[in-house]
C-alpha positions as CSV (number, residue, x, y, z in Angstrom):
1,X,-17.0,-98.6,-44.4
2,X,-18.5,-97.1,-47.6
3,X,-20.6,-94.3,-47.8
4,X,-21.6,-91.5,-50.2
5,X,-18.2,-89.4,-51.1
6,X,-19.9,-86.4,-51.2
7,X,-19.6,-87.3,-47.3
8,X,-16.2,-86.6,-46.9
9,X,-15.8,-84.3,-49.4
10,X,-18.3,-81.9,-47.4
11,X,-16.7,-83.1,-44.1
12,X,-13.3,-83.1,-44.8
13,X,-13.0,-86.5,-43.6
14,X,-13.8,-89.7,-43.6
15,X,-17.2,-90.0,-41.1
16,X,-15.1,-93.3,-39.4
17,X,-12.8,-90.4,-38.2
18,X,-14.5,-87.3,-37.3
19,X,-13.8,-85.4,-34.6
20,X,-14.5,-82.7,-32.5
21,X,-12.4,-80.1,-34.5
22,X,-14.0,-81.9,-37.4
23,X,-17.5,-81.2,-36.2
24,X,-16.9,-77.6,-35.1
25,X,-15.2,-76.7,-38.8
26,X,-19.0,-78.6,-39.9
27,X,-20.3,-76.0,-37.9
28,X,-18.6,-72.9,-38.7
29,X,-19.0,-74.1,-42.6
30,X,-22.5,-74.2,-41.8
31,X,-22.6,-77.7,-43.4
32,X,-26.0,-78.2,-44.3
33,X,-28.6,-81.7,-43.9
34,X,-29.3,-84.0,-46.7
35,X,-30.1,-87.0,-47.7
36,X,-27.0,-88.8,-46.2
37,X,-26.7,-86.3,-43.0
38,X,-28.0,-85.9,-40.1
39,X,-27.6,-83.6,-37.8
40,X,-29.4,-84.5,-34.1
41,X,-29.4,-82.0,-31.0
42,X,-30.1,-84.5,-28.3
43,X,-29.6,-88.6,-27.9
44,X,-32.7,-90.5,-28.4
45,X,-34.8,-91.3,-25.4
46,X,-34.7,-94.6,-24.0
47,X,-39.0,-94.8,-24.2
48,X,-40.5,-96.7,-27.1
49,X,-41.0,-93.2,-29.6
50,X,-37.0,-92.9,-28.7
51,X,-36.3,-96.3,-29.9
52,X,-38.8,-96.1,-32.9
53,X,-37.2,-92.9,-33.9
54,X,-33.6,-93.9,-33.8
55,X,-34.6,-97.2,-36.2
56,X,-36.7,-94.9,-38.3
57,X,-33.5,-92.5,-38.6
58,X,-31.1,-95.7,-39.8
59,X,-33.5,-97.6,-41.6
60,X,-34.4,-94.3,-43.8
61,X,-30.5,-93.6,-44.8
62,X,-30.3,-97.6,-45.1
63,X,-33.4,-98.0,-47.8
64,X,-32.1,-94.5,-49.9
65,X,-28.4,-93.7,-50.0
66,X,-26.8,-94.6,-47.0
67,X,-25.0,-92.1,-44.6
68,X,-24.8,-90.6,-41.1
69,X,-26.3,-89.3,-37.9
70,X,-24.3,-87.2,-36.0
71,X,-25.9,-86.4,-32.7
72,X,-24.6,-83.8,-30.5
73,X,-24.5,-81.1,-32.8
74,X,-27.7,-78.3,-33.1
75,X,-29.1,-77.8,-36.2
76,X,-31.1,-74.5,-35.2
77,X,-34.0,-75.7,-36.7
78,X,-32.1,-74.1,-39.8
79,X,-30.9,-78.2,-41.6
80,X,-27.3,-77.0,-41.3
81,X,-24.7,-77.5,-38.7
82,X,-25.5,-74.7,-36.1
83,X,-24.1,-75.4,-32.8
84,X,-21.8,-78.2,-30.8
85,X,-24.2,-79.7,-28.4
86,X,-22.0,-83.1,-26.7
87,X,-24.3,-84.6,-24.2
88,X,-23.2,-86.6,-20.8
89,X,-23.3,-90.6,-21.4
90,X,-26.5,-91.8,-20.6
91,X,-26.1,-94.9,-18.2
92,X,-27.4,-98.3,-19.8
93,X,-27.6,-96.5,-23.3
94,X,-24.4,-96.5,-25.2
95,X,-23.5,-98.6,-28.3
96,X,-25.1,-101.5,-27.0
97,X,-28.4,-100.1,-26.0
98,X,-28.2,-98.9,-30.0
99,X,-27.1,-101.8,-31.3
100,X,-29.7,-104.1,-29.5
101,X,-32.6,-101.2,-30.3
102,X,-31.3,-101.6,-34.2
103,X,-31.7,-105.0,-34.0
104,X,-35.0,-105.6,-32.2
105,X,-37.2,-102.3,-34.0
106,X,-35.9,-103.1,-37.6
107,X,-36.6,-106.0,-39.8
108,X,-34.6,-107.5,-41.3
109,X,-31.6,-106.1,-39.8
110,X,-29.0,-103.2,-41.2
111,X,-25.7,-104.9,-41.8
112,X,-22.8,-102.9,-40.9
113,X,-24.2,-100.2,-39.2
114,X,-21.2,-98.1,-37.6
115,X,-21.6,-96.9,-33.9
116,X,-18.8,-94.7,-32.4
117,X,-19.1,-92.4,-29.3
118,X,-16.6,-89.1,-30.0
119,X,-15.2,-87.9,-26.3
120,X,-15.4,-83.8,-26.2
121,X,-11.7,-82.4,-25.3
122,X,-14.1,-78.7,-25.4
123,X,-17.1,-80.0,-22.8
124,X,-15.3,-82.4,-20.1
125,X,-16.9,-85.8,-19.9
126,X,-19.2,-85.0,-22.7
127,X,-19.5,-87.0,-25.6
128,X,-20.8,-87.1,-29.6
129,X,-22.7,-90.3,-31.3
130,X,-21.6,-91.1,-34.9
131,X,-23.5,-93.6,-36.3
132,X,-22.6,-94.6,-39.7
133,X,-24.9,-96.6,-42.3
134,X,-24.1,-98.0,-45.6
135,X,-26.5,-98.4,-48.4
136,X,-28.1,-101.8,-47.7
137,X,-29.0,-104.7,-51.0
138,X,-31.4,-106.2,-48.2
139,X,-33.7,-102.6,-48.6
140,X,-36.2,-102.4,-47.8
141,X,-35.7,-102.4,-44.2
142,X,-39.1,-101.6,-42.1
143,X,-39.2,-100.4,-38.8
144,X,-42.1,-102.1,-35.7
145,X,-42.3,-102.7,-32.1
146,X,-40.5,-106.1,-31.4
147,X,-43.1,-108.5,-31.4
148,X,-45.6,-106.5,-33.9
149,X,-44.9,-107.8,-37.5
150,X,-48.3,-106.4,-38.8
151,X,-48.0,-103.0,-38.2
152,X,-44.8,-101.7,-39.9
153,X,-43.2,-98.7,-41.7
154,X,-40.7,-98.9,-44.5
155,X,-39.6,-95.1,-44.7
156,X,-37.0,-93.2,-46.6
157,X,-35.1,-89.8,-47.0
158,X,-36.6,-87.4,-48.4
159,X,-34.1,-84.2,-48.8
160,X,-33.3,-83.3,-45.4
161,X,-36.6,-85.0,-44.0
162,X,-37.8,-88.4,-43.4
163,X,-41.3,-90.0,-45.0
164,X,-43.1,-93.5,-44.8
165,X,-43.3,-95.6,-48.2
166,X,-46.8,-96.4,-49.6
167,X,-47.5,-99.8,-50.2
168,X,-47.2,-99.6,-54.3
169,X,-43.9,-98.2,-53.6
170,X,-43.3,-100.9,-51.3
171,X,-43.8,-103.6,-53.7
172,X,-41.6,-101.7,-56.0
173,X,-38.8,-102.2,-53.2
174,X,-38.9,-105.7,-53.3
175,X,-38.9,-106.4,-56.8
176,X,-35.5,-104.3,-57.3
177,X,-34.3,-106.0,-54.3
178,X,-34.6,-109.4,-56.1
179,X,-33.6,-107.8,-59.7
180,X,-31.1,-107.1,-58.4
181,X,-29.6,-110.2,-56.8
182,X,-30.0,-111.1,-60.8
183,X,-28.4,-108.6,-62.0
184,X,-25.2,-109.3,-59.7
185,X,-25.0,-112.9,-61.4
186,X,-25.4,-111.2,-64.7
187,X,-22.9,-108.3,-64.2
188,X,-20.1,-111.1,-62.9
189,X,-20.5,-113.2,-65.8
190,X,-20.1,-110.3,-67.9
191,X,-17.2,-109.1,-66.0
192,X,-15.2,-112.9,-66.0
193,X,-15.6,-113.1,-69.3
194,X,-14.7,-109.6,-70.4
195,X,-11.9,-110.6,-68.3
196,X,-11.0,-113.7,-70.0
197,X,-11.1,-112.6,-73.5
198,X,-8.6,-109.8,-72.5
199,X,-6.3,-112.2,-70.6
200,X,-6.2,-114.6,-73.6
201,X,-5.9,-112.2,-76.2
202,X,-2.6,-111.0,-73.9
203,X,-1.1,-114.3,-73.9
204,X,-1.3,-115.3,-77.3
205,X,-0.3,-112.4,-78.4
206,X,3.6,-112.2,-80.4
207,X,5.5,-108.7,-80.6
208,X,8.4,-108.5,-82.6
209,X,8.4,-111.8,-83.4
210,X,8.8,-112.9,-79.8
211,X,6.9,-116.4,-78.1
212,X,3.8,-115.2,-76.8
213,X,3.6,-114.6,-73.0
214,X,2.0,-117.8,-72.9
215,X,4.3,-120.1,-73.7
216,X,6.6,-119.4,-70.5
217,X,3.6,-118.6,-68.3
218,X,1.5,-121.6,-69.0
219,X,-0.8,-121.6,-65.9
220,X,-2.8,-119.0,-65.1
221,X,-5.4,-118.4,-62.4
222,X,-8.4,-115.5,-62.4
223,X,-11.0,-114.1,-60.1
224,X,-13.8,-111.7,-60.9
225,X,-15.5,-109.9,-58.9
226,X,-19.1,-107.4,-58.5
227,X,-19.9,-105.6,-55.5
228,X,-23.7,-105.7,-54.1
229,X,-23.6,-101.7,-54.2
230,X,-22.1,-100.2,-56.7
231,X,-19.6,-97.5,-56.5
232,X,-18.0,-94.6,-59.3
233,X,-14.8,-94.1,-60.0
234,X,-14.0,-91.5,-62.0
235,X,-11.9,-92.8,-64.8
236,X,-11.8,-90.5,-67.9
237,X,-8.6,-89.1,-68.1
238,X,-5.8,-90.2,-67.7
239,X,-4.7,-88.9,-64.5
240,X,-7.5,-90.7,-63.0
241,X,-6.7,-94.2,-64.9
242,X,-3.3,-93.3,-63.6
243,X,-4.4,-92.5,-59.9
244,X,-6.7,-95.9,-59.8
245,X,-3.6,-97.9,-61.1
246,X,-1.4,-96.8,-58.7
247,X,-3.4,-96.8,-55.6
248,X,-4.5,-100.7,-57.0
249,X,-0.5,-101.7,-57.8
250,X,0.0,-100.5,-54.0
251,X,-3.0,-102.5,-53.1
252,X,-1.8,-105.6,-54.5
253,X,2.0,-105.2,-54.2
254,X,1.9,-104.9,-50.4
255,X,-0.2,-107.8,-49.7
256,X,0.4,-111.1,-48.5
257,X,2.9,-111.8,-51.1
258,X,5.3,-110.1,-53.3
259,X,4.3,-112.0,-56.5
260,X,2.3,-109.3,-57.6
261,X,3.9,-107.1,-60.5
262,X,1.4,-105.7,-63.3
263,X,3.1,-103.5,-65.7
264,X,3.7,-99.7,-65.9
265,X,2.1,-97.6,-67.6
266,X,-2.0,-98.4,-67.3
267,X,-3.8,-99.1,-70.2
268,X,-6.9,-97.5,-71.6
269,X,-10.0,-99.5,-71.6
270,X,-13.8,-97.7,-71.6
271,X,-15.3,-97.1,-68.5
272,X,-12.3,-99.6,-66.6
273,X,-8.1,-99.3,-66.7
274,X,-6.3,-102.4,-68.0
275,X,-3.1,-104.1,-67.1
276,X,-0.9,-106.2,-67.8
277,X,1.7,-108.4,-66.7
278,X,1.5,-110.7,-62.9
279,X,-1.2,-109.7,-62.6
280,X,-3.3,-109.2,-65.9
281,X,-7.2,-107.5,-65.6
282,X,-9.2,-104.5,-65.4
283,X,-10.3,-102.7,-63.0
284,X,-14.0,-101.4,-63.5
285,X,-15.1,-97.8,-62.4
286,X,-17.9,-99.4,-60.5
287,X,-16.2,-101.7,-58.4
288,X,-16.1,-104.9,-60.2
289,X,-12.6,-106.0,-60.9
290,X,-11.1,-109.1,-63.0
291,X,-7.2,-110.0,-62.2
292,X,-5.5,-113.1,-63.5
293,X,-1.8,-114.4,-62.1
294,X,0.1,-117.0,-63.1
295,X,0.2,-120.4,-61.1
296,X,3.8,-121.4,-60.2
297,X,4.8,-124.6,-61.6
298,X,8.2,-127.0,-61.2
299,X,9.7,-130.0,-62.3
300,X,9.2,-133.0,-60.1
301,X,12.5,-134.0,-59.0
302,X,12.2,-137.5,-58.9
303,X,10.5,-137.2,-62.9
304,X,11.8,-134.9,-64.7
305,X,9.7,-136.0,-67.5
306,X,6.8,-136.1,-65.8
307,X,3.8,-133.4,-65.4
308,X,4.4,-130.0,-64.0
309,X,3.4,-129.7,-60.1
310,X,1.8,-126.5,-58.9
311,X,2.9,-125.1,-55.8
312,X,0.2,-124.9,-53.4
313,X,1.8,-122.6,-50.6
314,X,2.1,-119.8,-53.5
315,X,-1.3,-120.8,-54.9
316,X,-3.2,-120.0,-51.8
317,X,-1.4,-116.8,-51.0
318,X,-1.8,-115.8,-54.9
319,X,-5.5,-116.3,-54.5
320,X,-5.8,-113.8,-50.6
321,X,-3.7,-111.4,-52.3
322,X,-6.5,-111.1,-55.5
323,X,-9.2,-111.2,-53.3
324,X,-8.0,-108.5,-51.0
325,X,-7.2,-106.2,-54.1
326,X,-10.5,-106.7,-55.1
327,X,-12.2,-105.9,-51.4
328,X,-9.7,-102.7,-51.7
329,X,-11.1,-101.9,-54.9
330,X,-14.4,-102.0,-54.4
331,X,-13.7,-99.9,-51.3
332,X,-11.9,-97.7,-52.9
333,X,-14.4,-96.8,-55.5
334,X,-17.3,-96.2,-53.0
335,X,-19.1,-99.6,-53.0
336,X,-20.8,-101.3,-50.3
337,X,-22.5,-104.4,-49.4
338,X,-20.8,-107.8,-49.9
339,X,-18.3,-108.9,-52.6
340,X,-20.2,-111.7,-55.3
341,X,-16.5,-113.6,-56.6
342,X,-17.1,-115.7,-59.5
343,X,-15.5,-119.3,-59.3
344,X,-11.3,-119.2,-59.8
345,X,-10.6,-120.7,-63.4
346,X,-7.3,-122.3,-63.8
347,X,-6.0,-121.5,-67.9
């Protein structure tokens, strides 16, 4: 799951895998809250102010940043990690009791909100709640009584506290909420036909004399695509356009098929690292990423001088292995939300 990376980076960790050890070096660190932690004493209480606090808690870190709420660990009224504080398991409310309160106090709904109970080896048959939650495009999320859709709260995080939304701002939350499902058409098309330009300029291209790439590497196939949440990868130098190539060349080379091989070393490009070879693209420090990979192509046996035929086994399993580089990618630069692919052009 994405989240802020100033998360794990103050954790040590990714929050999908604290632990106990994890939580006691937040402690002795003397982590402090922000806008993207939490840290909560006791469980919520199964009343109806329990139920509206835990949605008020998620939808906040939902409609700002995203993040986490740890409970189980004391903040000493102090906004930093002060003491461990595991609870016993409440009967009738674990993850489902959440997950059903989540769903029934919040509209519309948080997608992929993380629940994950942490066992305590230190307090025997005690345990932690980690609930993760991404930044959500479908903010603003307001929290009321199930049944009760006049009287509702949007509210945010405010530093290391929580406050309600006035109505102007409101408004304001809807209106980027539809900018920006028009910015994500916008920002594909841009990044498609950056992509494009670049992988035509590469195959018409003649070194030395040579036939340009695209006269033995005739069909090509691309696929762009923009994240719904953005994310930032740092790419300045070149140690980090070196880092983002390798972890991508990994990312695509281990897949579902062994077609993949861009070439060594990473190009420069401005605020994105270029490649070339099977496959050809860039991948953008926000998330978005463009690859391009040759369609195979035979002789028909029976007509040898007849059209090409494409291969649609290694078509399809060309096509996963771009899409999961791209899903990696975005992941891997801090993005959330769904993946917005452009249509695949064949060249």
């Amino acid at each position: 799951m994405a989240l802020p990376a100033r998360l794990t980076a103050a954790l040590g960790r990714h929050p999908d895998h604290l632990t106990e050890d994890d939580l006691q070096r937040a402690v002795d660190s003397q982590i402090p809250e922000s806008v993207d932690l939490d840290w909560k004493k006791d469980f919520y209480q199964g009343t109806d102010a329990g139920k509206k606090e835990l949605a008020k808690d998620v939808s906040a870190m939902a409609n700002t940043a995203g993040g986490i709420v740890v409970i189980g660990v004391d903040d000493g009224k102090k906004d930093h990690a002060h003491d461990l504080a595991p609870s016993e398991p409440v009967q009738g409310r674990g993850e489902e009791w959440i997950r059903s309160v989540l769903a029934n106090w919040i509209q519309p709904v948080v997608p992929n909100v993380g629940v994950r109970p942490v066992k305590s080896t230190a307090h025997e048959g005690k345990i932690y709640w980690i609930i993760t939650v991404p930044p959500s495009t479908q903010a603003p999320h307001a929290v009321a009584a199930p049944g009760n859709d006049y009287n509702f709260r949007v509210h945010v995080r405010h530093g290391t506290t929580t406050r309600t939304l006035a109505e102007s701002e409101i408004t304001q939350r809807y209106r980027d909420r539809f900018q920006a499902a028009s910015d994500d058409v916008d920002r594909l098309r841009q990044v498609a036909d950056a992509g494009r330009s670049y992988l035509s300029d590469y195959l018409t291209r003649i070194v030395d004399g040579s036939s340009a790439p695209v006269t033995y590497y005739p069909g090509w196939v691309s696929l762009a695509a923009v994240p719904a949440v953005r994310g930032t990868y740092p790419l300045t130098t070149r140690a980090d356009r070196d880092a983002a190539f390798s972890r991508f060349h990994d990312l695509a080379c281990h897949g579902v098929t062994l077609n993949a091989r861009p070439d060594h070393p990473p190009l420069v490009g401005r605020r994105q690292v270029r490649f070339e070879g099977f496959p050809t693209g860039q991948l953008h420090q926000d998330g978005s990423f463009y690859a391009a990979q040759t369609i195979s192509l035979h002789n028909d046996q029976r007509d040898a001088d007849g059209p090409q035929q494409m291969s649609q086994r290694a078509f399809e399993l060309d096509l996963v292995t771009l899409v999961q580089a791209a899903a990696a990618w975005a992941a891997e630069t801090g993005a959330a939300g769904d993946l917005m692919l452009s249509e695949l052009v064949p060249l």
